[in-house]
C-alpha angles and dihedrals in degrees: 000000000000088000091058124115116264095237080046088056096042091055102035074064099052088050089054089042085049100054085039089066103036092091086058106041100041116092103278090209132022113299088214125056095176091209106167124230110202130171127247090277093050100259113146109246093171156317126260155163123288090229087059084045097056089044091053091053101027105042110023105019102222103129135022129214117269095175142004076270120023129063120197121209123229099232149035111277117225090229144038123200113229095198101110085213100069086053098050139096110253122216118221097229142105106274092212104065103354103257121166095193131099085339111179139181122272120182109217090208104067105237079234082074113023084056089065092050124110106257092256092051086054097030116108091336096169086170091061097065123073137176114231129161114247088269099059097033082054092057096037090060095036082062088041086062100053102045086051092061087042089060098038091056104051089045091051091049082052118104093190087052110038112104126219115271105270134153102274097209096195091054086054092057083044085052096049099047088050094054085043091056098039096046109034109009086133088063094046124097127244101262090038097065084042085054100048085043102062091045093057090041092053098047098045088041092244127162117234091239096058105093111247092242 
């Protein structure tokens, strides 16, 4: 091990880093509860979570339990969805290769950008979550990453595109959470240094499971 290249060791290290945090960062139930939602004459509306059900009968009493895993709702609703995929049953594996183990969620539009997005384009976007194993959601960001520069690049060459320079609020929050982390991250608590790492993953596109280096 010791005659191994430096960048061979560095990496032989974030792989041992990665499987260390799967258990934490993979789902640790289901991600999805396939509770059925039908309407008074038994007609699927959707599929939620067990947590909404519950919401729906115990709350605001809207619906009652028909089964261990369908509410039904006491009255008519004013609109159907006609998108198959809110009516069907979801399998909690990775879409990619079909994995059951340590699945997670992995959002196909990068919060960098979905942030940016006007509220009906980020509001209730089912399609825009996905389940993949650590493997998959690793290459998947790792991509991510690349085609963000890529972007990034050809806007800022654009003259049609370039902004004039301005405080970008957001990349000062980034900035600070960077100089935390890299100054006193001895000193920080637990959730704190959670907190400054996600922000500096999502900005850069980063998968949680890509060491902050």
């Amino acid at each position: 091990n010791d005659l191994l290249p430096e960048h061979v060791k560095r990496e032989i290290h974030k792989q041992k880093r990665r499987r260390e945090k799967i258990p934490l960062l993979a789902a640790k139930s289901p991600p999805y509860d396939n509770i059925f939602m039908v309407d008074p004459e038994g007609r699927t509306l959707s599929t939620i979570s067990t947590k909404k059900a519950n919401w729906y009968v115990e709350k605001k009493k809207i619906a009652t339990w028909r089964s261990p895993n369908t509410i039904q709702l006491l009255f008519e609703p004013s609109g159907r969805s006609s998108d198959e995929y809110n009516v069907a049953k979801k399998n909690n594996v990775c879409v990619a290769c079909g994995l059951d183990e340590h699945v997670m969620r992995h959002y196909v539009v990068p919060y960098a950008y979905r942030s940016l997005l006007p509220k009906n384009y980020k509001s209730h976007l089912s399609h825009d979550i996905v389940i993949l194993c650590p493997k998959c959601h690793l290459h998947c960001s790792q991509a991510y990453q690349e085609q963000m520069k890529l972007l990034e690049s050809r806007l800022r060459t654009n003259p049609e595109t370039a902004s004039a320079k301005k405080v970008d609020k957001h990349l000062s929050r980034v900035r600070s959470a960077g100089l935390a982390l890299l100054n006193w991250r001895e000193k920080l608590p637990d959730d704190r240094i959670e907190e400054y790492s996600r922000l500096i993953r999502a900005h850069l596109g980063l998968s949680e499971m890509e060491e902050l280096s």
